[in-house]
C-alpha positions in Angstrom: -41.2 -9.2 -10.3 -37.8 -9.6 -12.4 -35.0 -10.6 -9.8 -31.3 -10.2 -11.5 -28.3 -12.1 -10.2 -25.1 -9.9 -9.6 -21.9 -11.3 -8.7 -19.9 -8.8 -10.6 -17.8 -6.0 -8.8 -18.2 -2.3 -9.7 -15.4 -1.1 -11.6 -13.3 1.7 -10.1 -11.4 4.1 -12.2 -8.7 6.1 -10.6 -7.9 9.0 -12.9 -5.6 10.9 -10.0 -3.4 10.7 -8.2 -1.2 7.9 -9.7 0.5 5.4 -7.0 3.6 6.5 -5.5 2.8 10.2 -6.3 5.0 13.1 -4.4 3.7 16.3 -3.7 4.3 19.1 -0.9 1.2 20.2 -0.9 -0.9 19.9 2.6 -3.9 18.1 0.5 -4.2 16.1 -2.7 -7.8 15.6 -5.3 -8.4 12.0 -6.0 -10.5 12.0 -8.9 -12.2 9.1 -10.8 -15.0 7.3 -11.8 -17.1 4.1 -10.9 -19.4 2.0 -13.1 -21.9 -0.8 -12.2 -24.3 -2.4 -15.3 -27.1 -3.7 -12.3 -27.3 -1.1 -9.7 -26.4 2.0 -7.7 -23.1 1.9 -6.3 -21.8 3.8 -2.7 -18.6 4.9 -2.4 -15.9 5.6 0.3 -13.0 7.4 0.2 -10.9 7.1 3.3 -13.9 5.6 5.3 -15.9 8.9 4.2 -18.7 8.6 1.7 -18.3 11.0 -1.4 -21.3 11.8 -4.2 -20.9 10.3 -7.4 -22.5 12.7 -9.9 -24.8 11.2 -12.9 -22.0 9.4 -14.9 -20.3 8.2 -11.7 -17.6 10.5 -11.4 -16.1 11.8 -8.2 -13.3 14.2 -6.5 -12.4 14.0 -2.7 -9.7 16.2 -1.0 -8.0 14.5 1.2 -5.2 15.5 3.5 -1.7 14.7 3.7 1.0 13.6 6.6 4.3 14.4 6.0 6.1 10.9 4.5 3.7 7.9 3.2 -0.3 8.1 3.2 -2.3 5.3 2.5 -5.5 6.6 0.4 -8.2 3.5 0.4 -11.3 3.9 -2.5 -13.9 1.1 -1.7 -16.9 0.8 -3.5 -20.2 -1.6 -2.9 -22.8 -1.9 -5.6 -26.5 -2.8 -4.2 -25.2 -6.2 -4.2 -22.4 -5.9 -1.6 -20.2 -6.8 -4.3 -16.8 -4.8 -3.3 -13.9 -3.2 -5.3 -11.3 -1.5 -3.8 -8.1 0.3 -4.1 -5.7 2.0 -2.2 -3.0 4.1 -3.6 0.5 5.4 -2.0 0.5 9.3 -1.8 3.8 10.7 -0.5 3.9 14.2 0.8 7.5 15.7 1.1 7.3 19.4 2.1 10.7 19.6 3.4 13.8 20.8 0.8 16.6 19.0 0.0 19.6 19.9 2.2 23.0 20.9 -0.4 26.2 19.9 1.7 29.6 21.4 0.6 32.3 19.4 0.8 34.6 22.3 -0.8 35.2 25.4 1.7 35.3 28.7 0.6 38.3 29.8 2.0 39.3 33.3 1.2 42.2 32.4 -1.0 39.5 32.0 -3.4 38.0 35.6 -3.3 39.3 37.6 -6.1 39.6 34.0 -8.5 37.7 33.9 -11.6 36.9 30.1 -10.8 36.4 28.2 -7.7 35.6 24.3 -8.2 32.2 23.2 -5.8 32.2 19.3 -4.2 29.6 18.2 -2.4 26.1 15.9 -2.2 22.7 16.2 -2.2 20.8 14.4 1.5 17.8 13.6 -0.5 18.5 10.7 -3.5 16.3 11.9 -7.2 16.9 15.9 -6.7 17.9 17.8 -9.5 20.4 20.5 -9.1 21.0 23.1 -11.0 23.6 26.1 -10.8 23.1 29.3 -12.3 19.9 27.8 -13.8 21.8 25.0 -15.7 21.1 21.2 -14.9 24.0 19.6 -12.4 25.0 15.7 -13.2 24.9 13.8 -10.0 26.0 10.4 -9.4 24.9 9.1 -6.1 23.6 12.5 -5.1 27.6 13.4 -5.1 28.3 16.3 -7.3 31.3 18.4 -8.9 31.4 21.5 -10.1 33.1 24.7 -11.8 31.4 28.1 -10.7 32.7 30.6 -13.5 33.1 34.6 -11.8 32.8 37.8 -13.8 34.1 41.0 -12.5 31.7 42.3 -10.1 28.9 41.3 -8.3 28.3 37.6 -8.8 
């Protein structure tokens, strides 16, 4: 009989998704992989087990709450020695909201030119307009919407 000492955690590799990532998508992968020199290894991905294939890889789909979820990876080799992690996973399905601060009034149909003021309601959007990028500062913006003749 040959008895080995292990006091050494599994190591957990997190391949996807990286902390603090943003999606709008109902669901996210999290994909990595887990090694362990002594033994076999279980893990759990939100309290659920999940199969590691033969070079300890693994995906689990797990769904998402609108705002902040908490994603926790634990893994226990035949030891009960633990490694864990848990990851921030924001899911922001709703669009930013664009709030003029310049009105349209009629005097400006007919102009070639009108001059657009206003901010975004969401801080680290981009805006573009007419495909081109916008410089906010403070999600305030300025800008100069050029007219042809015609349909615009």
């Amino acid at each position: 009989m040959r008895i080995i000492g292990d006091d050494t955690p599994p190591r957990l590799l997190l391949n996807a998704p990286s902390a603090g990532f943003v999606t709008r998508e109902a669901e996210v992968i999290v994909r990595g992989r887990v090694e362990d020199e002594h033994s076999d290894v279980r893990l759990t991905v939100q309290g659920q087990s999940v199969t590691l294939t033969p070079d300890g890889s693994f995906s689990s789909t797990i769904p998402l709450n609108e705002g902040e979820t908490l994603i926790e990876l634990l893994v226990l080799d035949s030891a009960n020695n633990p490694a864990k992690k848990t990851i921030q996973v924001i899911r922001d399905s709703t669009p930013p909201l664009i709030l003029l601060e310049s009105q349209l009034e009629p005097v400006h149909y007919g102009r070639s030119r009108i001059e657009l003021t206003g901010h975004l309601d969401e801080p680290g959007c981009t805006l573009t307009l007419n495909g081109k990028p916008l410089a906010t500062e403070a999600g305030r913006f300025t800008a100069t919407m050029r007219f042809k003749i015609g349909l615009n």
